[in-house]
N, C-alpha and C positions, 0 to 999 in steps of 0.2 A: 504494500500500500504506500501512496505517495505520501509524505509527509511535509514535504519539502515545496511550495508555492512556484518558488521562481524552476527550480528540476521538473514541477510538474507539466510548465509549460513549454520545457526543453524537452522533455519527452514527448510531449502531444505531436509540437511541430517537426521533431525528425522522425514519428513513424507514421506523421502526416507528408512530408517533404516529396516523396514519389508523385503519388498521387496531384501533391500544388505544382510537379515539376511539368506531367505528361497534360493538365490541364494549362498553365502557361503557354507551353508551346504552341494548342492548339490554340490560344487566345493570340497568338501574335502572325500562326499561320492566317486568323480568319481576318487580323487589319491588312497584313500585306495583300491578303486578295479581294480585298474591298478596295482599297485604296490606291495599289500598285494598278493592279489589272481590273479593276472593275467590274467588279463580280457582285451585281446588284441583287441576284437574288439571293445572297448570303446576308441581306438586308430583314430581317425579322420584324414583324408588329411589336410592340410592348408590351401590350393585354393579356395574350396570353402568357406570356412569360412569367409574367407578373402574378398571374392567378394558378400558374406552376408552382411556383416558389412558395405563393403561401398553402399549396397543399402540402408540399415536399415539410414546411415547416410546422406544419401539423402534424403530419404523420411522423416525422421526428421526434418529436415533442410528446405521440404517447407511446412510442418504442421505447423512448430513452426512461418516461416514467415508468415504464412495464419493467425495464432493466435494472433501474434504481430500485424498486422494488424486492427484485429477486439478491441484491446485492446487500439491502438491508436487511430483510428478513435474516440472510447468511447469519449476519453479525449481530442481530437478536439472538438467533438459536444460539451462535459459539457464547456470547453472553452467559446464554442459561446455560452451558458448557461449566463454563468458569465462576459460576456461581455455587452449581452444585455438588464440581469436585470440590471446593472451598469447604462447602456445609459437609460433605463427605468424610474430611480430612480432622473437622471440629468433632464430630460424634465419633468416631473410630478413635480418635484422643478422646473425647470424655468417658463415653458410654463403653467403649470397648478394651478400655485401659491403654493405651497406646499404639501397639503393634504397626511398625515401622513398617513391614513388609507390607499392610494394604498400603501405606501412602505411597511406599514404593510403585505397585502395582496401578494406583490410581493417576501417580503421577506418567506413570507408561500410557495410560489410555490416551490424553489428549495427540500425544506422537501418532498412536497408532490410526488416529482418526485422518490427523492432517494426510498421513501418507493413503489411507484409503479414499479419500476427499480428493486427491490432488492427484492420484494414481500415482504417487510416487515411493520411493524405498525409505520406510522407516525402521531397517531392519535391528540398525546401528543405535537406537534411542531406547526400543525396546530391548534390545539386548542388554543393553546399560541400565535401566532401569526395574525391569519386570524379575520378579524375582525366579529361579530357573525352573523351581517344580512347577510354575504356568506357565512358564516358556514353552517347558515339552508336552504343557497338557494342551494348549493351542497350535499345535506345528499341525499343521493340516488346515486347517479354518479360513474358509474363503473372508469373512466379515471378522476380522483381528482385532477391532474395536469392541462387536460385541461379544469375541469371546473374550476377550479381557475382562468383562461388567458379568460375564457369567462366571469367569473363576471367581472373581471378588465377591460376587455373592456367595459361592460355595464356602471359601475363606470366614464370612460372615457367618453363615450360618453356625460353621463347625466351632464359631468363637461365643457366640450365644447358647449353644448346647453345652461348650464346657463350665460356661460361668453361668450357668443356669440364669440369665440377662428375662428379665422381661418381655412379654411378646410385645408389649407397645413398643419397647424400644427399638423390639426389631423392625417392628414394623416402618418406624421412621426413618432408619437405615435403608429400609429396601427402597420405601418412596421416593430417595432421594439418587438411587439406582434405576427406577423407573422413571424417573425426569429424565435423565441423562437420557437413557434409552428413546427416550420420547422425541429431545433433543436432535438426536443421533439419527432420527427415522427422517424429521423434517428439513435436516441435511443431505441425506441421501434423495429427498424425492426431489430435491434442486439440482443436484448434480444430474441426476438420472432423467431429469424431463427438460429439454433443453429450452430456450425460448421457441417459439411459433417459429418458423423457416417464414411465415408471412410477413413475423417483424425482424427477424433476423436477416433477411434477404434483402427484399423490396427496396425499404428505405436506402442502401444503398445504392442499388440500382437505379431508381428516383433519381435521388438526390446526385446522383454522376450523370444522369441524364440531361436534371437542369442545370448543372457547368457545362455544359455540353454546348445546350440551346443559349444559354445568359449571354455571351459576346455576340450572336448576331442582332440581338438586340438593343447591345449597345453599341455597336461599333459606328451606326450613322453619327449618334449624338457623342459619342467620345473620341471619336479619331484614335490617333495615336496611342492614346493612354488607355483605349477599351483594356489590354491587359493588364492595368493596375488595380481600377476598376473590376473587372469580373474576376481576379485573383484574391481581392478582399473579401467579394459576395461569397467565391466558391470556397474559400477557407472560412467561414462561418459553417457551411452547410457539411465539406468533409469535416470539421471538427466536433460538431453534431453526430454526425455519423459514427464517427471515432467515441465520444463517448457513451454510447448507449453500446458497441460493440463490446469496449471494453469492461462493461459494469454486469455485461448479462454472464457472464460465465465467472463467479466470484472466486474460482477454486483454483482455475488455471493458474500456471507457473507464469505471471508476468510480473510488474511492477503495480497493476490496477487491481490485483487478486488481492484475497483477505488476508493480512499479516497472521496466518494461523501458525507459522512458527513462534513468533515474540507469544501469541497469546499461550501456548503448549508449553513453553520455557516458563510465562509468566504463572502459570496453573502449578507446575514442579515448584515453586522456589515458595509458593505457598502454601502446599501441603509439605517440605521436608522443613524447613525452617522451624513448626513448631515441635518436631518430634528432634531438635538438638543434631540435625544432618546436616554440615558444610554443604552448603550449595554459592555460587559464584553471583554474580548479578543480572540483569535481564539484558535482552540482546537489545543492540545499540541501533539507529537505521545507519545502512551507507549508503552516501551518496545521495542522502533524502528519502531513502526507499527504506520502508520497515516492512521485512521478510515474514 
């Protein structure tokens, strides 16, 4: 995630930069042949151009709201992520007497989420942290998140049967294992269900249609400068474009994805910190970017 203001608009315009370059060109191919060779039907009306654009900027507008959407919801859920390992960590210290090995264990869950989130390897965070009789009771398990939440309840359990613990207690143990799990679902059906290909498509298409169309509409009334002109209209509309692509897929490995490493580091350093475990400090952004 960006963090950084002035980085976020050095990234925007270089992985916008192609696109303002292949659109320039044609904005200066369309004055030289208005102008040079007189090429009058590359003359456009205004009107409709115009009533292009403010569709293009509608449909924009609720693509990019549908994406913001799915990119806050993310950070709602990792929220109640980090809420609940928190409240996990407090009750396994009060109620359970301590036992270091679930915070260990609980601290392994958020790793193992980000890496099934992101389809990436979190083989190395688990291994560091999961303690090893649920290492090998998980080796096989396609969903590594939820078998994690299913040892630690077995873990639970076997610790309430020895200390003959209260069923409310347990109870409020496990509820806070089926938040998590709950959590855990409403992140998967965001990864799993993409945006609409209607709004993930289209408005692209659109919106490169009307930088397309936009200088032969202006090229009678701007001469010269039409590509100054339709390179500032079309970098409004591809930066639009750009951020609704970027916000709909919260999981991806870019710089616009959800910092769900800092928040899985931030989860560990608050459940070992109260059980007396050296733990180091939280991860830093580079370069403006928090991982």
């Amino acid at each position: 995630m960006i963090v950084d203001r002035r980085i976020g608009l050095f990234i925007l315009m270089r992985e916008s930069l192609l696109t303002l370059a292949l659109l320039g060109a044609w904005d200066v191919f369309v004055v030289v042949m208005f102008q040079v060779f007189h090429q009058d039907w590359m003359e456009q009306p205004t009107l409709p151009v115009s009533l292009l654009g403010s569709a293009v900027a509608l449909f924009l507008g609720v693509r990019n709201n549908a994406a913001y959407g799915r990119w806050w919801e993310a950070r709602t859920l990792w929220g109640a992520i980090t809420n609940n390992c928190r409240s996990f960590g407090r009750q396994a210290g009060s109620l359970l007497g301590g036992r270091p090995d679930l915070a260990y264990a609980m601290a392994a869950y958020p790793y193992a989420l980000r890496a099934a989130l992101g389809r990436l390897d979190g083989s190395a965070d688990i291994a560091r942290l999961l303690p090893p009789e649920m290492q090998s009771a998980i080796a096989g398990w396609n969903n590594q998140p939820n078998a994690i939440l299913y040892q630690i309840g077995l873990a639970v359990n076997e610790e309430v049967a020895r200390q003959r613990i209260d069923g409310a207690v347990h109870g409020q143990i496990d509820r806070i294992l089926s938040d998590l799990a709950n959590a855990q679902g409403g992140l998967e059906r965001i990864r799993n269900t993409p945006l609409a290909i209607q709004f993930s498509l289209i408005p692209r298409l659109v919106a490169n249609m009307f930088c397309v169309v936009l200088p032969l509409s202006m090229v009678q009334t701007l001469g010269w400068i039409t590509p100054l002109g339709s390179s500032l209209v079309g970098l409004l509309f591809v930066a639009l474009d750009k951020i609704g692509s970027d916000l709909q897929n919260p999981f991806d490995n870019s710089p616009h994805a959800m910092p769900m490493l800092t928040m899985a580091r931030t989860i560990e350093i608050d459940l070992l910190q109260p059980v007396r475990i050296p733990v180091g400090g939280p991860i830093a952004a580079v370069r403006g970017v928090q991982s």
